[in-house]
N, C-alpha and C positions, 0 to 999 in steps of 0.2 A: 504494500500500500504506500501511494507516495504520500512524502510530507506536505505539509499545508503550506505554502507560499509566504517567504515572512510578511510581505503588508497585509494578507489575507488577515492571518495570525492579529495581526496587530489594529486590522479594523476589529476583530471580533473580541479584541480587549477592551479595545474605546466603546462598543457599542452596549457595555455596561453601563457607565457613567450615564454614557447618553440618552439612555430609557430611562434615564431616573431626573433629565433637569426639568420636566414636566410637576414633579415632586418635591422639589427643591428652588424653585422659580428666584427665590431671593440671593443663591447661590450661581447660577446661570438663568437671565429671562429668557423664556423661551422665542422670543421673537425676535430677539438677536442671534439666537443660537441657529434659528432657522435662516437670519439674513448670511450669517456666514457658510451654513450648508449649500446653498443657493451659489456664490461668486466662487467656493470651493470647485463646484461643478465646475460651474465656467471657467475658472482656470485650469482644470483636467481634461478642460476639451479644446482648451489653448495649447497645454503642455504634449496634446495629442499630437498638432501640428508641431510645432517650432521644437518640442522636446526630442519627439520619435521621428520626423519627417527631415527637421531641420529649414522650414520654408516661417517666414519670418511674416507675419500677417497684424497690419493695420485694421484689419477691419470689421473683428470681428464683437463689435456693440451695432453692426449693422443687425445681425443673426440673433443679438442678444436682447435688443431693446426695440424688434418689429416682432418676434415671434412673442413678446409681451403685448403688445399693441394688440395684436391678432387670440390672442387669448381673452385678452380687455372689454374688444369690443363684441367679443359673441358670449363672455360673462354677464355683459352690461346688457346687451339689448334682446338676453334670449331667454336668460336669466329665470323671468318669470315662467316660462313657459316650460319649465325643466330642464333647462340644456344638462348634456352631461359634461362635468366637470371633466373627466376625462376626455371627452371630442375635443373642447377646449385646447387642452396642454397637446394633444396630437396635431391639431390644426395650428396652432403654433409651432412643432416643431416639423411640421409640413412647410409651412412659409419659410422658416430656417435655411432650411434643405434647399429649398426652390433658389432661394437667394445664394447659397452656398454655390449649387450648380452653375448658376451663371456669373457669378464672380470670380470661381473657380477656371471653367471655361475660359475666360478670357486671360487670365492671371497666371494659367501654368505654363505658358507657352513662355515665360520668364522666367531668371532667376536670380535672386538675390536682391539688391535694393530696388532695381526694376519690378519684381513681384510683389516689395513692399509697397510701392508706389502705388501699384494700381489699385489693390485692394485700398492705399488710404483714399485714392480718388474716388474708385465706386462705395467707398463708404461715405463718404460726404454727400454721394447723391442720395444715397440714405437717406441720410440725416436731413438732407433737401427736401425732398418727399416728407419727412415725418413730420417739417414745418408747416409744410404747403396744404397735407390734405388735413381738410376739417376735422375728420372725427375720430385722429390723435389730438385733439387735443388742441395743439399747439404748446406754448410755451407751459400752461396750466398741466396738463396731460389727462393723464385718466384716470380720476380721483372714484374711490368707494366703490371696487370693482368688488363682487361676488365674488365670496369663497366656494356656494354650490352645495351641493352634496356626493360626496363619493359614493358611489355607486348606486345613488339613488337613497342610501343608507345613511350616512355618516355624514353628521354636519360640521364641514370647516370652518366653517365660522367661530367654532371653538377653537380659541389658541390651542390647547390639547390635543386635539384630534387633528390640526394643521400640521402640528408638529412630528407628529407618529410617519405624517402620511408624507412629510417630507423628510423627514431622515430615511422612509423606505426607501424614495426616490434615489436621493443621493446617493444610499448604499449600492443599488443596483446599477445606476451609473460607474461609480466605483471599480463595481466589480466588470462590466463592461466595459468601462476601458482597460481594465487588466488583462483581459480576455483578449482583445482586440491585439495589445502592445505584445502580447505572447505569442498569439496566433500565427500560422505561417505569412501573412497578410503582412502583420508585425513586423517579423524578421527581414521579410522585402521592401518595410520604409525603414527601418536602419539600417539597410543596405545602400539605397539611394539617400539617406543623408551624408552615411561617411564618404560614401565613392559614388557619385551617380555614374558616369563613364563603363567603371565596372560594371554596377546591374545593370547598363544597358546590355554591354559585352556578354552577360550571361543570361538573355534573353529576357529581363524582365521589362514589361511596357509602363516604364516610368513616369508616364503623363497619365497614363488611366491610374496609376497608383496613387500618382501627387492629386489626383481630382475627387477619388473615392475619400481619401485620406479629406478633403478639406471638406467635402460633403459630413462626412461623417464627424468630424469637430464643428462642424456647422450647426448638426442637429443637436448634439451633447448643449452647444451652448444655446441653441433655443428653448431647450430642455430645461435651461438654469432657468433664462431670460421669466419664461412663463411661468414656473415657478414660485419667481420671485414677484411677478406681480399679483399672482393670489397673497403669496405670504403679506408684502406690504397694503395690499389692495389700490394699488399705483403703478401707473404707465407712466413713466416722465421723458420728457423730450433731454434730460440727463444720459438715458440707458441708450441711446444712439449716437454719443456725441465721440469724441476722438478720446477725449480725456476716461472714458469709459475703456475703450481701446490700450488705453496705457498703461491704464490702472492692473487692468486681466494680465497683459507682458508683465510689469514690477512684482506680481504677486508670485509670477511662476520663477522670475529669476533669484526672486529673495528666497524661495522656498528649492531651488534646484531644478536646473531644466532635466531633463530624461529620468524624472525619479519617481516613484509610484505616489510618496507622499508628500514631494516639496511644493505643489499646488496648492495642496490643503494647509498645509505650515502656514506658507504664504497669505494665502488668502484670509485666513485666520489673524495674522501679524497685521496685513492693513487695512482690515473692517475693524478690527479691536482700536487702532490707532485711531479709524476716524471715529467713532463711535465716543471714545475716553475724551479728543481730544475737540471734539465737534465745537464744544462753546467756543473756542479759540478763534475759531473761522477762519480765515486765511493761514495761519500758522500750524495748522492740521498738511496743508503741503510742503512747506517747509521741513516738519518733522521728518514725514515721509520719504521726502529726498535724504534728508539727512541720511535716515534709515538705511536707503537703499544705496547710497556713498559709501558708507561705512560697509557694507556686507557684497559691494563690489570689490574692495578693497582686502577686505581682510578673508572672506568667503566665498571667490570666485566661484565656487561651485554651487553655491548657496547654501542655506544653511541643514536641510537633509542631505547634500549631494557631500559637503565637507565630512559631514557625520559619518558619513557609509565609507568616505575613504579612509577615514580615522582610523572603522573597524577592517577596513582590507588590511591597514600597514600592520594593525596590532594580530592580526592575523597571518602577516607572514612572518612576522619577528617567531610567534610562537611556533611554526611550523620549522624556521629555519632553525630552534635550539634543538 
């Protein structure tokens, strides 16, 4: 019987704690626990591209803050009528995907600060769009959207019951991007990050792989995007913006690119920052740079990536006595 995979291992430690902040609310409120489960995502479906693919993407608060919009508006206006909360998060992360597709299409035929380029220009038309049509909102966005009820059963509208139904998510996410990064799939995009040349040389078709690869972190992150607009019950013309883009990169690189858990570290480190440090207001980004100065500096690998190499060195020391 094989062993259980250490980050496997290691969500199934944390997901003690984490069935009990429901029970403990003045220890962890759950509605921050649930904001940080949410951009966790998002940065594992970032960390899926630029970590395991090596392709460097601007633009994904396009994927992240329309597959909200698209969740928003069929909360908001179907709402009464029973929609399922689940058709919801699927048609958000339908719209994701759609938008991933054709951004992708245009974007892989590039490489490097050219494929950064394009996706930050087609994210801006994003962002364009999310101004222009009405019923995002605009600059107000999409206030008091429906929680729903899961499966017809279970109403979200309980912080409790949001919270269960969102740590399930995450988890399964989780575990689907582990699945994925192992997969033989896997091993063929960090084949074409270290050496694309190579995988081409050994037959693999490296434009359908870099385009499945950004579909598929497209959808993870519509996944989040929707998500998080039930948890907040808020579509903001924020979740589109470039700064939303940045944010998702700074999380994965403080937390470790290619790592199962430096996403979540990350993302963790700076919703806790803006969260602690909100009243400050402008000074909440400064901190953050600082943050991320410091831990370019001294943790190029970030700060799981450093961790892991800590335990490989102490691991050959003891192999080698």
């Amino acid at each position: 019987m094989k062993s259980i995979p250490t980050p496997i291992r290691i969500l199934l430690v944390l997901l003690v704690p984490a069935l009990l902040v429901p029970v403990f609310p003045e220890i962890a409120y759950p509605v921050f626990v649930m904001k940080v489960l949410c951009y966790a995502l998002f940065a594992l479906a970032f960390n899926l591209l630029i970590g395991f693919t090596g392709l460097v993407s601007f633009g994904h608060a396009a994927f992240f803050g329309w597959a909200g919009y698209t969740t928003g508006i069929l909360m908001i206006r179907f709402s009464a009528s029973g929609f399922p909360v689940e058709l919801a998060i699927l048609a958000g992360v339908a719209v994701a995907v759609a938008i991933g597709w054709l951004i992708g299409t245009l974007a892989i035929r590039r490489t490097g600060i050219y494929f950064a380029m394009i996706t930050l220009a087609l994210s801006q038309v994003a962002y364009f769009l999310a101004v222009q049509i009405p019923w995002t909102g605009g600059e107000d966005g999409m206030q008091g959207i429906p929680r729903g009820h899961l499966l017809g059963l279970v109403d979200l509208s309980d912080d409790n019951h949001m919270y269960y139904f969102t740590l399930a998510v995450f988890v399964a996410g989780f575990l689907a991007t582990h699945r994925i990064v192992h997969s033989p799939f896997g091993q063929a995009l960090k084949a074409l990050r270290d050496n694309e040349p190579r995988a081409v040389s050994l037959g693999y078709a490296t434009d359908r792989c870099k385009l499945y690869a950004f579909m598929l972190s497209a959808g993870l992150a519509g996944l989040a995007g929707s998500l998080k607009a039930l948890v907040l019950q808020l579509s903001a013309l924020n979740d589109v913006m470039l700064s939303t883009s940045t944010e998702v990169l700074l999380m994965t690189l403080l937390g470790g690119l290619g790592t199962s858990w430096g996403p979540v570290v990350g993302a963790t480190l700076v919703v806790s920052l803006q969260n602690q440090l909100a009243a400050l207001g402008g000074v909440v980004t400064i901190v953050i740079g600082m943050t991320f100065i410091l831990c370019v500096s001294f943790f190029r690998r970030g700060l799981v990536g450093e961790w892991q190499a800590l335990l490989e060195r102490r691991k050959e020391k003891l192999q080698q006595r």
